[in-house]
Each structure stands twice: as C-alpha cells, then as structure tokens.
N, C-alpha and C positions, 0 to 999 in steps of 0.2 A: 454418592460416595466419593468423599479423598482420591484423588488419582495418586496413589503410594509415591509412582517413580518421581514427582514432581518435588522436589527441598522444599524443604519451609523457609530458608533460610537464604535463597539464591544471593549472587551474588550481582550487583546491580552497580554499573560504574558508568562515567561519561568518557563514550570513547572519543567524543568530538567536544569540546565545552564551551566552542565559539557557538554562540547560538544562529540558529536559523527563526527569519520570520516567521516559515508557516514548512516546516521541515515534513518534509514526506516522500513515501516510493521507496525504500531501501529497497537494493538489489543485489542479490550476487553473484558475482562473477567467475564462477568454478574452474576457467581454463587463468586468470588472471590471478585469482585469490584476493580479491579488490570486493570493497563496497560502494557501488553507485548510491546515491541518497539526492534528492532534491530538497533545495527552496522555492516551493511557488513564489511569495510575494517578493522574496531576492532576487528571484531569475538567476537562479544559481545553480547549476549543476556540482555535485559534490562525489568527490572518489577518494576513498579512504583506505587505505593500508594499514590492517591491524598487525603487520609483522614487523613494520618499518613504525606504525604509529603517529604517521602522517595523515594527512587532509589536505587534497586539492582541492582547485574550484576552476569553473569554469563560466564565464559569464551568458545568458541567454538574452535570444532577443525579444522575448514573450515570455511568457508563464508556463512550467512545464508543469504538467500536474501527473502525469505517470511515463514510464519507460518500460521499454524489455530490449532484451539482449539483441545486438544484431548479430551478422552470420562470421566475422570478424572480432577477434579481441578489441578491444576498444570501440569498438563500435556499437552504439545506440539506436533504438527507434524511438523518438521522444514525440509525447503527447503534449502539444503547445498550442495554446491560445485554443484554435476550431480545428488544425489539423495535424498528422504526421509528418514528423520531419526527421530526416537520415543524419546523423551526427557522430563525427570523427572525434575520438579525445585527440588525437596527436594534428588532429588538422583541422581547427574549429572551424576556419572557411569556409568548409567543405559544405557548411550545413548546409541538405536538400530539401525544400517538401515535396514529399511523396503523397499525401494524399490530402485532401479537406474535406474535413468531417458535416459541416458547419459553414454556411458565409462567415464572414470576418465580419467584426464589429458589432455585432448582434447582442451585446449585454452578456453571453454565454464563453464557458471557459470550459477543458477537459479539465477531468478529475480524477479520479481512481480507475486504475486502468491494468491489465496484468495480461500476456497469454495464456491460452488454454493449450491442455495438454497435446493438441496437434500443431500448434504454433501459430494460431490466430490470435490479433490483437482484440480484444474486450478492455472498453473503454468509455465511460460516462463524459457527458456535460452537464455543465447546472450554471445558473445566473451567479453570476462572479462573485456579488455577496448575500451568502446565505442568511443575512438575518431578515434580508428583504420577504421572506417566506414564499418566494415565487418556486413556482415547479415547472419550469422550461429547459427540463435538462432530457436527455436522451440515452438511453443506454447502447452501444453500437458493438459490433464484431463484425472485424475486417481480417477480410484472407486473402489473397495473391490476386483475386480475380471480381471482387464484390465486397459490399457494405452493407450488410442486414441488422436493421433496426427491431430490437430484443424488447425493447421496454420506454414510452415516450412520457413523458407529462413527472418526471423526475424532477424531485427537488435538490438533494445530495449525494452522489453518488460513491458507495462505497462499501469498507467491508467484502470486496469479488474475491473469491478463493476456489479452487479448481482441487479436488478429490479425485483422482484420478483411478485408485483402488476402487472406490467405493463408485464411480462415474455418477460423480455430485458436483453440480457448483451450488456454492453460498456468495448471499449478496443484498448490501441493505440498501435502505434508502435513508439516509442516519436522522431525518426529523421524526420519519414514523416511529422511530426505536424498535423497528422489528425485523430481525435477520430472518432474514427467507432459504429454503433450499432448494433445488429442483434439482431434476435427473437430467444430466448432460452425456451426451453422446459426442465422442470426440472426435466417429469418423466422419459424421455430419454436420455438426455443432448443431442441432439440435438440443435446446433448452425445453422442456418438458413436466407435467407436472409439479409444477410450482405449489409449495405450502409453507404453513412456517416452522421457522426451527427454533426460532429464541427470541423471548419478548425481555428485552432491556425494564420496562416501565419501572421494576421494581430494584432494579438496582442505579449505585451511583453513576451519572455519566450519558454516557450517550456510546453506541456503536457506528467505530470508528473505521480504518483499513484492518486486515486481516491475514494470514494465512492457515497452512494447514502443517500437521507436523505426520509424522511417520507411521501413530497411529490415528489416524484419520481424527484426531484434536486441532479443533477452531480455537487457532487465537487471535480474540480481538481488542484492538486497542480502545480501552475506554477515556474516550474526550470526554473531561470536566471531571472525570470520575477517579483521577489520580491511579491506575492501574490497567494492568492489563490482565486479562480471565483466558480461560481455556475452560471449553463448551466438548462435552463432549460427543462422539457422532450421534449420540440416542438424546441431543438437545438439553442435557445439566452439565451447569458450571462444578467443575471437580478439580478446581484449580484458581488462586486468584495472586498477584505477584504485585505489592502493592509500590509506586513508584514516588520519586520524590522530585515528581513534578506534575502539574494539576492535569496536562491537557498532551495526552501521549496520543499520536496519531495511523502511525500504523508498524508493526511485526516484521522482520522477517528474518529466517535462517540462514544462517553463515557462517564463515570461518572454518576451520578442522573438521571432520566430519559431522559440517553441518549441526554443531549442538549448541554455537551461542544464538541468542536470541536480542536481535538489533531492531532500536523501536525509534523511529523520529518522534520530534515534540516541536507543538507549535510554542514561537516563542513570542514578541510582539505582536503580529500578524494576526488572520483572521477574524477580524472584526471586533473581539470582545479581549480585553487586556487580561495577561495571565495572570495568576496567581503568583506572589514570589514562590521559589523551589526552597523545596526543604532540606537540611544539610549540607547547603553549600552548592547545590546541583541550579543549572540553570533553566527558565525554561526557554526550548527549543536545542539545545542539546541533541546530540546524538549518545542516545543509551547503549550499553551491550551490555546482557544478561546471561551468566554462565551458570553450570551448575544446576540447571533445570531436567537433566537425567531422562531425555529425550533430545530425539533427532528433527530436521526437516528436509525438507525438499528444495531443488533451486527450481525455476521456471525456463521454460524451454525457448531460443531462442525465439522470433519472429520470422514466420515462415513466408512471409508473402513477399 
C-alpha cells in the first residue's frame, strides 16, 4: 500500500550543483545545523550550509568513503583509505589516525560506514574498483576499546541503517541486490539473526546507501536506477521519489526538523560514466528533497 504521508509531488532541488565525482556520506550536524557530504574520488570533504546556502570544502589526503560526528562541533571521524582518522574543520592539520582498519596499500578502500545507536563506528571495505567483481571487503565495528569483524568476503559495502525503535540494523552488499536485516542489540552490538528484507532484482537500479526515518522507513538510494524508494519495516516499497539524475547514492535527514531529505550523486566517478541529468540537474549534485511529510533521525556521535 501508498504510504499516504509521502507527496506525490515532492519537491526536488540541487542544493549543491557543483558536481562531485563519486558524492557520498551526507551527514548532519544538529548542534552546527551544517551538512557534511563527501567526495571519495575528489578527496573532498564537503560542509554545506542550507541557511546561508553555501558550500565548503575541504581537501583530503585519501579517500574518505564515510564519517560520523565527533565529540566537538566540527569535528569528524573520517573513514579514509584502510583506516580512522580524527579531523578538525577549523584545523585541517590536525588530521590524526586513530585507528587502521586494514594494512595500507592492499587494493582495498572504506566505504559505507555510519554509528550505531551506542556510538560505535560500523564500516565496510571493498576492492577500490568494484567492477573488478572481487569481494575482499570486510564489514567492521569499532568502539573505544576493540574491532570486531561482522561480515568478511564482501564485495560493496553499503545501504547500513540502524533502527533503533525497532533494534534492527539493515545492510547490503549492493552486487548481490539483496538488503538484509538483522536484530541489533545496542548494548552489546551484537548483530543477530540475519535474513532478508528486500530483493532489488526486480526493480530498476541497484541498492545503494540508506537511512531510516521516524517511522522505522528504509530509504534507499537506487544507483542506476534514477530514484530513491522507501521500503517499509514489513519489507514493501510504499513510496518511490523519482530523481533527475541516473546514479543517486546515498539519503539522509536534515535541516529543520529533520524533514528535508539530502541524497549525493555520483557524478564522473566510479567507474562507469553517468548518464546526462535530466532538466538541467547535474550528475553528482548534491540533492535536497522537501515535502515528503515525514521526519528522520541524525546519527549519534562516535563514542570511542
């Protein structure tokens, strides 16, 4: 069934329209009112101001392929290249690694990566380019004290979303085309009873990054597939929000009470050449989608 609250009609605008190569990670910053966003293949860090309607950047010295909040306003914990690194907006100097995931050099990159609701980092590797079809990637969650390995023999990692109502994480492997869900426990991070929640096969695209919204709806960004859906908790799409750009990469909530809906898009980047955009939109854009008559959630800083 229609998920009623959802417009037909949302409203769909580039809040960024300088493209990014391979744009992903939006985050929000609820004590700043800021959207961090990355470019992997740019090595670009990106912080957006929808009040002021600016775009910074900041230059990286690897590949950041996810972030979360540090314990500081402007401050970062960024997923680059095989490991953790601590990073200042106001003092890029500063950058520290905190921890590696990974030896360096290894053909392998982090990828989609977010906290869980107790403030552990949860984070993938995979072979740098995925059309090679290799599955050398690793799923990981890191907390103050240890690194426990979730899921190894990974091709793409992505789609992780944290239900914290419902103590669900969702989370794909985006060649298989099949979002999985398991039962998470947040005071153990215990991952549990794994099955599946949603098979792409028959729709356009591929599953992509994700989050969750207020009423425990998965939204996932469909790469190739020119849109992004909302899955809902009993696994049917009741919602599709078609976009005019081919290869939209990942979701997330921000802005005013958390009701616009900001989606990166790969633009040059990631191995296969976009599609041009449709009406004037670019791809790799930074979207923001208003008007969709629901809320989300931010992500809890990084507790370790």
């Amino acid at each position: 069934m229609w998920h009623a609250a959802i417009m037909s009609n949302p409203d769909v605008r580039a809040a960024v329209a300088t493209p990014a190569l391979l744009g992903e990670c939006p985050l929000w910053a609820p004590e700043e009112g800021l959207l961090y966003w990355l470019d992997i293949e740019g090595r670009v860090l990106h912080r957006y101001d929808p009040t002021a309607g600016t775009n910074e950047t900041r230059g990286m010295p690897g590949r950041p392929g996810a972030a979360a909040l540090g314990p500081n306003p402007g401050e970062l914990i960024i997923a680059m290249e095989h490991e953790l690194v601590r990073f200042s907006w106001d003092d890029p100097a500063s950058l520290q690694p905190i921890r590696a995931l990974e030896a360096a050099r290894t053909g392998n990159r982090l990828n989609d990566g977010r906290t869980d609701p107790a403030g552990r980092f949860v984070v993938g590797s995979m072979w740098a380019d995925p059309a090679a079809g290799k599955a050398t990637g690793t799923l990981y969650q890191v907390d103050d004290t240890d690194c426990h390995h979730l899921r190894t023999g990974v091709g793409c990692p992505n789609g992780l979303a944290f239900d914290a109502v419902r103590q669900r994480v969702y989370w794909t492997d985006t060649p298989t085309e099949r979002i999985v869900v398991a039962d998470y426990d947040a005071e153990t991070g215990a991952w549990e009873n794994e099955r599946l929640f949603f098979d792409y096969t028959d729709l356009p695209g591929k599953p992509d990054g994700a989050c969750i919204d207020v009423e425990g709806g998965y939204w996932s960004a469909s790469v190739y597939g020119w849109a992004v859906i909302r899955i809902s908790p009993e696994g049917t799409v009741d919602a599709r929000i078609d976009l005019p750009v081919e290869k939209p990469s990942m979701p997330a909530f921000g802005g005013p009470g958390l009701e616009t809906l900001y989606v990166t898009t790969i633009g040059a980047g990631g191995g296969v050449p976009s599609a041009p955009g449709r009406d004037g939109f670019i791809p790799g854009s930074l979207l923001a989608i208003d008007g969709l008559g629901v809320a989300g959630f931010t992500d809890p800083p990084f507790a370790g």
